[in-house]
TIVO-2410 file (N, C-alpha, C; in nm, 3 decimals):
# residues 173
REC num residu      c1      c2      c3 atome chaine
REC   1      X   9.537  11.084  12.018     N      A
REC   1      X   9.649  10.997  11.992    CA      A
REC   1      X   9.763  11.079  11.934     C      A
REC   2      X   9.866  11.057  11.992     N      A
REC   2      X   9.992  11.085  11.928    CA      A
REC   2      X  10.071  11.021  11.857     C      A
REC   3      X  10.160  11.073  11.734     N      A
REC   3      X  10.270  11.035  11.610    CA      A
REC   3      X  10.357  11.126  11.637     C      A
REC   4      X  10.512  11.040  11.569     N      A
REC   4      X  10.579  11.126  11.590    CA      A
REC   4      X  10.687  11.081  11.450     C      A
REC   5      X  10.697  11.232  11.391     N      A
REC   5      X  10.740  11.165  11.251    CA      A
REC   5      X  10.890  11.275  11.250     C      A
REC   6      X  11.015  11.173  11.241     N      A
REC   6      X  11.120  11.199  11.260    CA      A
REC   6      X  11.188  11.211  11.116     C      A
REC   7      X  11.233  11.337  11.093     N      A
REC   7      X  11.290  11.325  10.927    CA      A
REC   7      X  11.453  11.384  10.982     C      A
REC   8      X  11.492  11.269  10.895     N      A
REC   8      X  11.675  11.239  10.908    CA      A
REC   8      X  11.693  11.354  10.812     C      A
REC   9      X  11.851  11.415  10.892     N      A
REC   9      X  11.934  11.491  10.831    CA      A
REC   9      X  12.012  11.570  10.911     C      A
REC  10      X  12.123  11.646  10.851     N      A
REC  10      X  12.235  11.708  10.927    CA      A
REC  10      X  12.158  11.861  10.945     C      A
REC  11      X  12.191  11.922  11.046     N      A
REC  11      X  12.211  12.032  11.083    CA      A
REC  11      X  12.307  12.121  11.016     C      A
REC  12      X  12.310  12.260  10.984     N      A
REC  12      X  12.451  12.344  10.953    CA      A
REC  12      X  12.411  12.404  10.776     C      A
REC  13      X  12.476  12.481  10.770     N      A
REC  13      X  12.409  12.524  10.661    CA      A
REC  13      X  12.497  12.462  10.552     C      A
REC  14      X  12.645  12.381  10.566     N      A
REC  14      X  12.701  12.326  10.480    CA      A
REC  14      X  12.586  12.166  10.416     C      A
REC  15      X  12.495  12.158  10.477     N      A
REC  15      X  12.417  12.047  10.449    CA      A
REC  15      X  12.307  12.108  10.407     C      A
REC  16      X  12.259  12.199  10.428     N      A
REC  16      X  12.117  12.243  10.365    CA      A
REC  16      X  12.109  12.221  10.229     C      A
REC  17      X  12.044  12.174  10.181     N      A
REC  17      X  11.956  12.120  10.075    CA      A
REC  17      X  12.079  11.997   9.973     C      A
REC  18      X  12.039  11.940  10.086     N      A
REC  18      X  12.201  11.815  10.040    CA      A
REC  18      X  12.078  11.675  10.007     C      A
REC  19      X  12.067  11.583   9.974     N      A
REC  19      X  12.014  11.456   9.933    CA      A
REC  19      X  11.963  11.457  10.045     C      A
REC  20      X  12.062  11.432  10.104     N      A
REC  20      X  12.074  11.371  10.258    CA      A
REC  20      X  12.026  11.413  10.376     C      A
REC  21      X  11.957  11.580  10.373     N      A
REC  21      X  11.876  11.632  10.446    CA      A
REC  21      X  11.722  11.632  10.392     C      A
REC  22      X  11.661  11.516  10.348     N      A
REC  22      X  11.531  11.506  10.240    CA      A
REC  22      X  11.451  11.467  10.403     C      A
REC  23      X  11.534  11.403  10.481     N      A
REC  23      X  11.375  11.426  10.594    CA      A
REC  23      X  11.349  11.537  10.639     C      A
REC  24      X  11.452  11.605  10.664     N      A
REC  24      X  11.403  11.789  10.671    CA      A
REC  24      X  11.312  11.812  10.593     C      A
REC  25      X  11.421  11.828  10.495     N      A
REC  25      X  11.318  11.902  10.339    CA      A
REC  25      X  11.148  11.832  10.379     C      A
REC  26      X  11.163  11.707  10.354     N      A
REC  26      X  11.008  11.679  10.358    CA      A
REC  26      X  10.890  11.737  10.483     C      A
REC  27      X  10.955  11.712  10.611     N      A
REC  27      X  10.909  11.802  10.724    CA      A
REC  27      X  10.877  11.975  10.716     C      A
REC  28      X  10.970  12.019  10.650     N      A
REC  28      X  10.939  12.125  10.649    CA      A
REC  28      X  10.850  12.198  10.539     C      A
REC  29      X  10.842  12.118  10.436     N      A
REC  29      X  10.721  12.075  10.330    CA      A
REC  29      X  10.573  12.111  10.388     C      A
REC  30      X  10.616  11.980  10.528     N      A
REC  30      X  10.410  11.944  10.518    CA      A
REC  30      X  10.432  12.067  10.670     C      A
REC  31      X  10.554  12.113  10.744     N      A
REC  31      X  10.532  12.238  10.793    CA      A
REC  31      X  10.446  12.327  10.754     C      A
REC  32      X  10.500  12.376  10.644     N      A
REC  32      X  10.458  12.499  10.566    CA      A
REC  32      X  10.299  12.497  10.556     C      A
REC  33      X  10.291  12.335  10.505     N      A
REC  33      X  10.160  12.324  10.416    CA      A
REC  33      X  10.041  12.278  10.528     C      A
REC  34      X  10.104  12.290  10.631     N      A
REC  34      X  10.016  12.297  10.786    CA      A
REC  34      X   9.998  12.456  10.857     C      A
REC  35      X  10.057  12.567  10.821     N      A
REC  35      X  10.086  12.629  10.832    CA      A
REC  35      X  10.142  12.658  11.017     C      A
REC  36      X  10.276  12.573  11.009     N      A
REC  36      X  10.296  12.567  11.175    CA      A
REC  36      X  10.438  12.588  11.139     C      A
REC  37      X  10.487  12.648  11.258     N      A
REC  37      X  10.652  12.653  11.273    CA      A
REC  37      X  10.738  12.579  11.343     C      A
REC  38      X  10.863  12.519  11.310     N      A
REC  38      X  10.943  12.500  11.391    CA      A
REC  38      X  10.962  12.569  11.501     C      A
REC  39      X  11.010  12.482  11.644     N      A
REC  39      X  11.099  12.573  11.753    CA      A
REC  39      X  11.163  12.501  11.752     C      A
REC  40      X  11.309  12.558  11.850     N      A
REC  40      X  11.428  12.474  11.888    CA      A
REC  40      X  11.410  12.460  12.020     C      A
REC  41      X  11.416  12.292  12.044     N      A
REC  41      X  11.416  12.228  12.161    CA      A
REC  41      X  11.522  12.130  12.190     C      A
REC  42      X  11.455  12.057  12.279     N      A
REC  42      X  11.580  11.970  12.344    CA      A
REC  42      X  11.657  11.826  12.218     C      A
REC  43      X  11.728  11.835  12.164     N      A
REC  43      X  11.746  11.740  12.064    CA      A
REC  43      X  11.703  11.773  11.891     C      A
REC  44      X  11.672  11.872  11.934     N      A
REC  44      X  11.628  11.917  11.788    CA      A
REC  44      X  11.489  12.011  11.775     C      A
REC  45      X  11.433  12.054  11.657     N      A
REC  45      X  11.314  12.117  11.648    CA      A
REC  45      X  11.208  12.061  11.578     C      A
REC  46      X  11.128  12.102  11.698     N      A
REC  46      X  10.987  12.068  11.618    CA      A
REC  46      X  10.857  12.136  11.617     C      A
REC  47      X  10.768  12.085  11.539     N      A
REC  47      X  10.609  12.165  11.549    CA      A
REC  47      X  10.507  12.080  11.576     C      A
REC  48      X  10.364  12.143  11.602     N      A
REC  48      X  10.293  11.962  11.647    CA      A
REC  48      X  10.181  12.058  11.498     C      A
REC  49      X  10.135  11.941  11.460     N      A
REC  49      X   9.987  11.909  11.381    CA      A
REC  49      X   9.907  11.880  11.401     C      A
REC  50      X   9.800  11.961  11.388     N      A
REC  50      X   9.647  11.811  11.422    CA      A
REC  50      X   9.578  11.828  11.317     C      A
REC  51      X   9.562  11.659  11.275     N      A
REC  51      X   9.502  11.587  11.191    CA      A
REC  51      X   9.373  11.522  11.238     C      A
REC  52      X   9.255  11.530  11.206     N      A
REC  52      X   9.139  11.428  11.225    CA      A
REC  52      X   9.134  11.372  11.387     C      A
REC  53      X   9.172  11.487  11.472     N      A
REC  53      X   9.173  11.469  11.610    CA      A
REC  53      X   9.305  11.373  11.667     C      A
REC  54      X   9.406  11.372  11.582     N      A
REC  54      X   9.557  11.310  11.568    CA      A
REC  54      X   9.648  11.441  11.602     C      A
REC  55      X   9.715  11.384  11.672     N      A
REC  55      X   9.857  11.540  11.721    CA      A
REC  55      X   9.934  11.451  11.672     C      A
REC  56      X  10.061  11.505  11.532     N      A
REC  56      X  10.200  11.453  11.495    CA      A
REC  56      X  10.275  11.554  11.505     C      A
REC  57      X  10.385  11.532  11.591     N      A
REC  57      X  10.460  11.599  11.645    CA      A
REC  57      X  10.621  11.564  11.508     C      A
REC  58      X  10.644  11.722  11.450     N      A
REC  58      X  10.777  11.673  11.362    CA      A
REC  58      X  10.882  11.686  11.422     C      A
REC  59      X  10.956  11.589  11.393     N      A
REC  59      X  11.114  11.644  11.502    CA      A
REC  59      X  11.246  11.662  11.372     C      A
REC  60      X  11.309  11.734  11.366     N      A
REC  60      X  11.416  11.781  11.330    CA      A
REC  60      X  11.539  11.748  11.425     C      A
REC  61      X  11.592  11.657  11.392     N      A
REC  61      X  11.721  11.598  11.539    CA      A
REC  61      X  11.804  11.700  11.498     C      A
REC  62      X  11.836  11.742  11.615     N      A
REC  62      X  12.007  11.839  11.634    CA      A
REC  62      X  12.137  11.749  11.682     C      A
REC  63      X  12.071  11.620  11.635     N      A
REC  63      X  12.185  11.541  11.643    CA      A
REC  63      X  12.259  11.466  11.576     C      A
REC  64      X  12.264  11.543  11.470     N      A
REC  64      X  12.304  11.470  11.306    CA      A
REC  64      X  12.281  11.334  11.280     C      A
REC  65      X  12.285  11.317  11.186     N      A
REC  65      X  12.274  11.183  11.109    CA      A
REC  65      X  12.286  11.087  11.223     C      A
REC  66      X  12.390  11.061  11.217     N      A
REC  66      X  12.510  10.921  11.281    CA      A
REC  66      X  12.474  10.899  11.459     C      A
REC  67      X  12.351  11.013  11.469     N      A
REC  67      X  12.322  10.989  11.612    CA      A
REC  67      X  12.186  11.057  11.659     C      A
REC  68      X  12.069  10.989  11.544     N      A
REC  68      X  11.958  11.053  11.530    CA      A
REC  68      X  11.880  10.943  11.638     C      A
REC  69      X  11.931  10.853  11.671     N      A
REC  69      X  11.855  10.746  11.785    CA      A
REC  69      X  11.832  10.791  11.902     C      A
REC  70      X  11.937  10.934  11.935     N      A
REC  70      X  11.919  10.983  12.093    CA      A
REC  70      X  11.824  11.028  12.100     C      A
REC  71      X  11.784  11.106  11.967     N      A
REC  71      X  11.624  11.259  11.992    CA      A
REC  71      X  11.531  11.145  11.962     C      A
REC  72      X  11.518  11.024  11.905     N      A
REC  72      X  11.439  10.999  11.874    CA      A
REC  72      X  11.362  10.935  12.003     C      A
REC  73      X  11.462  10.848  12.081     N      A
REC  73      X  11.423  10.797  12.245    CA      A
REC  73      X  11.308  10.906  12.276     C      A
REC  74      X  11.475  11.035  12.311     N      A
REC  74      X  11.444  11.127  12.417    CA      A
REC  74      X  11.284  11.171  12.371     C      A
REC  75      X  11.239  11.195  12.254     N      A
REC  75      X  11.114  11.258  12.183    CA      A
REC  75      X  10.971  11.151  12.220     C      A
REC  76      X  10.973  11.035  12.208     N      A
REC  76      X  10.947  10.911  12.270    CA      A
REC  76      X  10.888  10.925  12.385     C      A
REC  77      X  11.022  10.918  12.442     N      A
REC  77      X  10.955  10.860  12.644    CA      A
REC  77      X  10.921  11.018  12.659     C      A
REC  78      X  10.933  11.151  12.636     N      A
REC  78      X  10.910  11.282  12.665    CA      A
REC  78      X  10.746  11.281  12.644     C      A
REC  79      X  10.722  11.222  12.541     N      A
REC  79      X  10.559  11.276  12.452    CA      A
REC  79      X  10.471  11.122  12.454     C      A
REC  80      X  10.548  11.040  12.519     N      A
REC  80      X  10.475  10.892  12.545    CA      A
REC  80      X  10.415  10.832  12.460     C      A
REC  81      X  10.509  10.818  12.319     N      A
REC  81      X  10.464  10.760  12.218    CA      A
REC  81      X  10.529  10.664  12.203     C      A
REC  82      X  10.438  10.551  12.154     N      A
REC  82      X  10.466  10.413  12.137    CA      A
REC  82      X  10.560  10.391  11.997     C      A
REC  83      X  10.622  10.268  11.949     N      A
REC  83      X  10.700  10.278  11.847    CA      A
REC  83      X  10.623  10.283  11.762     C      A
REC  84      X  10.498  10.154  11.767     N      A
REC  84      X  10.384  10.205  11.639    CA      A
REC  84      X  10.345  10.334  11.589     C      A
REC  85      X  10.367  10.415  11.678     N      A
REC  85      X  10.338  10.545  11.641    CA      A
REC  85      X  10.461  10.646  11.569     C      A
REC  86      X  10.528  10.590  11.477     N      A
REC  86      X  10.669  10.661  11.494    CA      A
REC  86      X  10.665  10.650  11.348     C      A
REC  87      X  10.705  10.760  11.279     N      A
REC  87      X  10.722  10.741  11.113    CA      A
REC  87      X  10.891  10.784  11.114     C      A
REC  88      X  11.028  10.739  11.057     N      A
REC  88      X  11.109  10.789  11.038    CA      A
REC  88      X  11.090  10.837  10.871     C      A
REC  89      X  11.150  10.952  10.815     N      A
REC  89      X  11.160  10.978  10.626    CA      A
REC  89      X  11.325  11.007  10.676     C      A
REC  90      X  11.376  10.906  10.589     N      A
REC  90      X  11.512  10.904  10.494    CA      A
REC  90      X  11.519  10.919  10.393     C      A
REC  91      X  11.659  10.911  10.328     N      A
REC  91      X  11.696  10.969  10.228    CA      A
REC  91      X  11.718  10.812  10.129     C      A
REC  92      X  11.752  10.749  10.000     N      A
REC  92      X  11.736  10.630   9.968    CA      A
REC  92      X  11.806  10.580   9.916     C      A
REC  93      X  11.934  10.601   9.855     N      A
REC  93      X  11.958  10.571   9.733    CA      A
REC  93      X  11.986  10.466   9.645     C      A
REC  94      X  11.901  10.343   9.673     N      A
REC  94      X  11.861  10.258   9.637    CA      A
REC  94      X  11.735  10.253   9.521     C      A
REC  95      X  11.667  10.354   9.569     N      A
REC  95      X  11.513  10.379   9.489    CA      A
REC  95      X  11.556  10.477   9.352     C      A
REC  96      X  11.511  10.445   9.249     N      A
REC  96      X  11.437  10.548   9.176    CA      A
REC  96      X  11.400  10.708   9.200     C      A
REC  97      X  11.445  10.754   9.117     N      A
REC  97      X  11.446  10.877   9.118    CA      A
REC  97      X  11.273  10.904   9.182     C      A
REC  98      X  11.283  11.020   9.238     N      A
REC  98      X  11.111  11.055   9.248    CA      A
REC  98      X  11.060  10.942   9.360     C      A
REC  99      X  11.107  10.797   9.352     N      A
REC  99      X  11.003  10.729   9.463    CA      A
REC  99      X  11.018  10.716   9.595     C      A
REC 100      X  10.910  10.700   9.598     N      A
REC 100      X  10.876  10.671   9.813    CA      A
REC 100      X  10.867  10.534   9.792     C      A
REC 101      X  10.936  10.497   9.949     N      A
REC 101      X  10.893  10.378   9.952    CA      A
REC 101      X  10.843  10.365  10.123     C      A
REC 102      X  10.721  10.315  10.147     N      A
REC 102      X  10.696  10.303  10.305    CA      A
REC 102      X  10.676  10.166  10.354     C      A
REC 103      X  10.756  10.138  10.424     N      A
REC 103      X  10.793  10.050  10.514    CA      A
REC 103      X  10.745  10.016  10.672     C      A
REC 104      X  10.661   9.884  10.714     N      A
REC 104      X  10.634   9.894  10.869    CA      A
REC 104      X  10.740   9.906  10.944     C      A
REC 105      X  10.885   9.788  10.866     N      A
REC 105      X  10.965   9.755  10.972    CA      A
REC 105      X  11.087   9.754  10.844     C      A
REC 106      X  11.244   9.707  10.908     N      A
REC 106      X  11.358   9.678  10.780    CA      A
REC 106      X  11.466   9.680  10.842     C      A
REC 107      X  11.508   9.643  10.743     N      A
REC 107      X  11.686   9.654  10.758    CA      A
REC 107      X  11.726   9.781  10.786     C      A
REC 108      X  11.877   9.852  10.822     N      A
REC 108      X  11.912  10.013  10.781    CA      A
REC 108      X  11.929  10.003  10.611     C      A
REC 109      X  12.007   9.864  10.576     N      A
REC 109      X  11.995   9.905  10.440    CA      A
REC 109      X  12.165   9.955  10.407     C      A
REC 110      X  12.232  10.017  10.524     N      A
REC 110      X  12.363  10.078  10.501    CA      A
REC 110      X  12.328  10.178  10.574     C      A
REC 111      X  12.199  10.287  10.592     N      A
REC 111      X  12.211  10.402  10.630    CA      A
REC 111      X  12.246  10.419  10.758     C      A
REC 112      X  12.314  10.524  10.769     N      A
REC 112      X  12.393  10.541  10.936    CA      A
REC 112      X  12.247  10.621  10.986     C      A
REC 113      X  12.248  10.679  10.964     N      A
REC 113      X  12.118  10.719  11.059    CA      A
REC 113      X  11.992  10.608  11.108     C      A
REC 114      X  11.941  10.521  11.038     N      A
REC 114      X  11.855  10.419  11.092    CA      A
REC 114      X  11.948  10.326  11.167     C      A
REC 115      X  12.060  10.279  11.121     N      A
REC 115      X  12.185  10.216  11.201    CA      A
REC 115      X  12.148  10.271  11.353     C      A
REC 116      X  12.160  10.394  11.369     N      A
REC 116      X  12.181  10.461  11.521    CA      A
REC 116      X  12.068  10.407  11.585     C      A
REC 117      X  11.980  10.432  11.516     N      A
REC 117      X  11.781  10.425  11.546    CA      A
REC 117      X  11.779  10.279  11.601     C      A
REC 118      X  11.831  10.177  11.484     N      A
REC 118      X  11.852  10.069  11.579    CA      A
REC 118      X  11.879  10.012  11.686     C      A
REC 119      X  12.032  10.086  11.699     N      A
REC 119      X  12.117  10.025  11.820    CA      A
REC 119      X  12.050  10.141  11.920     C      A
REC 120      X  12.011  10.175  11.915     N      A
REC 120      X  11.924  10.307  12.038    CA      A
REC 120      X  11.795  10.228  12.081     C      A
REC 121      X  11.732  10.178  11.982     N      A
REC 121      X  11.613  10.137  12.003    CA      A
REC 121      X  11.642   9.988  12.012     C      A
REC 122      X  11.746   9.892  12.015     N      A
REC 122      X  11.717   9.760  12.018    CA      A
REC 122      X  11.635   9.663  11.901     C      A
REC 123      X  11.602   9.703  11.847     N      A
REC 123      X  11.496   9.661  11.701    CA      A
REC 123      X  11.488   9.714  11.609     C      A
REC 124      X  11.447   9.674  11.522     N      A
REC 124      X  11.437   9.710  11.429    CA      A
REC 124      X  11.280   9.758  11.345     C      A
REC 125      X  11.187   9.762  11.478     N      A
REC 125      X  11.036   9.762  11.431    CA      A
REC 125      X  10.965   9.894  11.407     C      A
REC 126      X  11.019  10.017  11.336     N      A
REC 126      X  10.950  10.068  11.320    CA      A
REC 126      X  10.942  10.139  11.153     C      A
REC 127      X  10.793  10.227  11.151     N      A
REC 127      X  10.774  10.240  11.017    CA      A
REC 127      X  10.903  10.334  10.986     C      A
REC 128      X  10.908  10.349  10.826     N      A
REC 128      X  11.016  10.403  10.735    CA      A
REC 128      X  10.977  10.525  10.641     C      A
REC 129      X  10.969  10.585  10.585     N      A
REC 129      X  10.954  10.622  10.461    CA      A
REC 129      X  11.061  10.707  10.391     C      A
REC 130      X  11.081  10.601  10.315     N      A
REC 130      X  11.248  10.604  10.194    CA      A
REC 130      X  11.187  10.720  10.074     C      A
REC 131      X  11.299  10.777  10.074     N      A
REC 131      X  11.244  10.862   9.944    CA      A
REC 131      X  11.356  10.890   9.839     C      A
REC 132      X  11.376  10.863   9.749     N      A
REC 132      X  11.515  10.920   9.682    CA      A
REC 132      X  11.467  10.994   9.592     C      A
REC 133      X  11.571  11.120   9.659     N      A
REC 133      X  11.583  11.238   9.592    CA      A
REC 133      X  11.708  11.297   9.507     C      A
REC 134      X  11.755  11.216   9.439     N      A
REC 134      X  11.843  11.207   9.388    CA      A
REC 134      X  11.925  11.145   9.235     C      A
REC 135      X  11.947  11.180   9.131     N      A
REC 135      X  11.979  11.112   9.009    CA      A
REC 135      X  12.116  11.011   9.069     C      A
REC 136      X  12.182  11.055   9.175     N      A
REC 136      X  12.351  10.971   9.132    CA      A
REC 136      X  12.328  10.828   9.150     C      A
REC 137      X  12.408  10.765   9.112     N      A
REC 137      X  12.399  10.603   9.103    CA      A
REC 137      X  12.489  10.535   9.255     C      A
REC 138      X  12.429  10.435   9.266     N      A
REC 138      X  12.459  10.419   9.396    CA      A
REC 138      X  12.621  10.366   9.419     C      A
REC 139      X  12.657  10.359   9.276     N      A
REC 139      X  12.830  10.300   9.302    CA      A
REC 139      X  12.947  10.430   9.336     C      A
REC 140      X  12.878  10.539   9.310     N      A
REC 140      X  12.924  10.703   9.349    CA      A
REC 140      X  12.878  10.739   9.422     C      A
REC 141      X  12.756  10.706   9.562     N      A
REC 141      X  12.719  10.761   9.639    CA      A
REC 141      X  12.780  10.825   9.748     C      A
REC 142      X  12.893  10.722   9.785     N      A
REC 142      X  12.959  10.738   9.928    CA      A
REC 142      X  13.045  10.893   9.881     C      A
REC 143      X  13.059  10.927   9.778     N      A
REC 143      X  13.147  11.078   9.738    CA      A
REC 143      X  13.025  11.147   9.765     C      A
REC 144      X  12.897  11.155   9.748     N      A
REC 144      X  12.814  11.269   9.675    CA      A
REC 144      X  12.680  11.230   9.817     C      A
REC 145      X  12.743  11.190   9.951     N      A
REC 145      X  12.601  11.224  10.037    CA      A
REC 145      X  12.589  11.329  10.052     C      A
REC 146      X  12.733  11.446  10.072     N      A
REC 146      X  12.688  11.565  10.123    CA      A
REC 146      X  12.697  11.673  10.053     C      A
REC 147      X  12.687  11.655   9.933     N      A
REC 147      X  12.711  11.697   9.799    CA      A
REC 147      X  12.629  11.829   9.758     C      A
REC 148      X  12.609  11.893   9.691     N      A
REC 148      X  12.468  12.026   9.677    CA      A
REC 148      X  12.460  11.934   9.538     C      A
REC 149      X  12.293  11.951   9.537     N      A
REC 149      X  12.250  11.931   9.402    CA      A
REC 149      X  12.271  11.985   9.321     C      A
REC 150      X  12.248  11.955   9.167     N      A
REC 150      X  12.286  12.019   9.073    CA      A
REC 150      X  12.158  12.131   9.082     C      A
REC 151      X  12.164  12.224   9.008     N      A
REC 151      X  12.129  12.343   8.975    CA      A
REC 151      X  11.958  12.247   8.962     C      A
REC 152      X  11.975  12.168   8.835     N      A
REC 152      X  11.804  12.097   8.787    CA      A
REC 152      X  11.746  12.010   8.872     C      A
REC 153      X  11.834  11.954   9.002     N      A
REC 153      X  11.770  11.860   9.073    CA      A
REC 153      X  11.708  11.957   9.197     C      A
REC 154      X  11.798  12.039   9.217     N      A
REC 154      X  11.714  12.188   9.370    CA      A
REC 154      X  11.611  12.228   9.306     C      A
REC 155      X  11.597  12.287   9.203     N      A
REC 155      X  11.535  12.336   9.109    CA      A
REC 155      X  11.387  12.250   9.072     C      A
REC 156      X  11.389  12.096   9.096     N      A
REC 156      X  11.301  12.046   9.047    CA      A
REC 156      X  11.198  11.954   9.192     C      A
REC 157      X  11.288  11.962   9.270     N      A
REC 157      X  11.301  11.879   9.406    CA      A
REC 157      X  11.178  11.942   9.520     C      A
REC 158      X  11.229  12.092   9.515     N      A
REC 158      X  11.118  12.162   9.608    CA      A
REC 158      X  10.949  12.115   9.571     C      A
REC 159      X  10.932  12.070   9.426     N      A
REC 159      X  10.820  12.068   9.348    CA      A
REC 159      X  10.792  11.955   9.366     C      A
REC 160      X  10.841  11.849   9.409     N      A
REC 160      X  10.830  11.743   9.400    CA      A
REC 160      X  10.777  11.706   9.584     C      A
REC 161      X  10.862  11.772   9.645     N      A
REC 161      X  10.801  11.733   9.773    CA      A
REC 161      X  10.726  11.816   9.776     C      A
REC 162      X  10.660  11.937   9.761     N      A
REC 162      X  10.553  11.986   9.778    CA      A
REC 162      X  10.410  11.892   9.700     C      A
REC 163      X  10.437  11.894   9.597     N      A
REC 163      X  10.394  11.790   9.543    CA      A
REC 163      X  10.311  11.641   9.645     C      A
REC 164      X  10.425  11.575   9.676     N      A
REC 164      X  10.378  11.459   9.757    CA      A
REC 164      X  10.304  11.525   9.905     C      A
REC 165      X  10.326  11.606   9.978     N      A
REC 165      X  10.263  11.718  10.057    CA      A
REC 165      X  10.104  11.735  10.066     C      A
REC 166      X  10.104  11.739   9.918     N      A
REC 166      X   9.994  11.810   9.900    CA      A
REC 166      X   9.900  11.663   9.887     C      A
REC 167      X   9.959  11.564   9.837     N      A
REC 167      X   9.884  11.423   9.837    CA      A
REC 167      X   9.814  11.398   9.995     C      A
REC 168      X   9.855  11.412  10.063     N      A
REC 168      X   9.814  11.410  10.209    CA      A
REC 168      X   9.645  11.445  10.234     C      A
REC 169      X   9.558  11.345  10.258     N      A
REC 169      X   9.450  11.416  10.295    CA      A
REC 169      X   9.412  11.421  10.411     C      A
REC 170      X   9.383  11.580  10.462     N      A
REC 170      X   9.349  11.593  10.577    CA      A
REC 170      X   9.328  11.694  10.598     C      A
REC 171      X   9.244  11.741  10.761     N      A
REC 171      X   9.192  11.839  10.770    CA      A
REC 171      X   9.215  11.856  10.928     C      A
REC 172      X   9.268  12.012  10.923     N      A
REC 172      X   9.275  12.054  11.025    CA      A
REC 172      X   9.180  12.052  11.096     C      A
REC 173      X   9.192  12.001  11.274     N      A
REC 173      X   9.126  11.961  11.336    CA      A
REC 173      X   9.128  12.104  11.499     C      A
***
């Protein structure tokens, strides 16, 4: 069986390690901690995993934010995975510092990237997982999506998704 777990964020190195690239960050987390690499492909990059006789395929869209619904299709009908099978990780800033939140189905909430996912996909039915990585308050957000963290939040952040990473149980198959 195949998954396919899509983590939102911009491309470019003016966005690297921005709030707002936390589905990267997290992808490239349980990368590491799979010990598999990215490649660059059609719509973005990815690596596959196997879990407990499970292949999850990560995708990295090369299609920024505001138009992450195209790779997500194209990744889809390419690898013949159903929507049930589909994890998106966003960024939250609604949540609490530190929390996840996982979701079957939802609103975007505001976010332009699930926005796209929608109108690409027609529905709104698939799983989520919200994570905020971030102290700012949400009445200052729209200044500070593409913002660099402060010095204590980069600093504390890598630890934190490695952290949740490492919660994962499973065994290479």
């Amino acid at each position: 069986m195949k998954y396919l777990i899509v983590g939102l964020g911009n491309i470019g190195a003016e966005y690297q390690n921005t709030r707002h690239n936390i589905g990267f960050t997290i992808l490239d987390a349980f990368a590491k901690a799979s010990n598999v690499f990215f490649t660059e492909n059609r719509y973005g990059s990815t690596c596959e995993v196997k879990i407990k006789g499970r292949t999850l395929i990560l995708l990295k869209p090369s299609t920024f934010m505001n138009l992450s619904g195209n790779a997500l299709r194209y990744w889809m009908q390419k690898e013949n995975i159903e929507i049930e099978n589909v994890l998106v990780v966003v960024d939250d800033i609604a949540l609490p510092f530190g929390t996840l939140r996982l979701k079957p189905k939802g609103s975007d909430a505001g976010h332009n990237g699930l926005k796209n996912i929608q109108e690409i996909l027609g529905h709104n039915n698939y799983a989520r997982l919200r994570f905020k990585s971030s102290m700012f308050r949400v009445t200052c957000s729209v200044f500070r999506v593409v913002r660099f963290w402060s010095l204590v939040l980069y600093t504390l952040f890598p630890g934190t998704c490695s952290y949740w990473v490492s919660q994962i149980p499973y065994s290479e198959v």
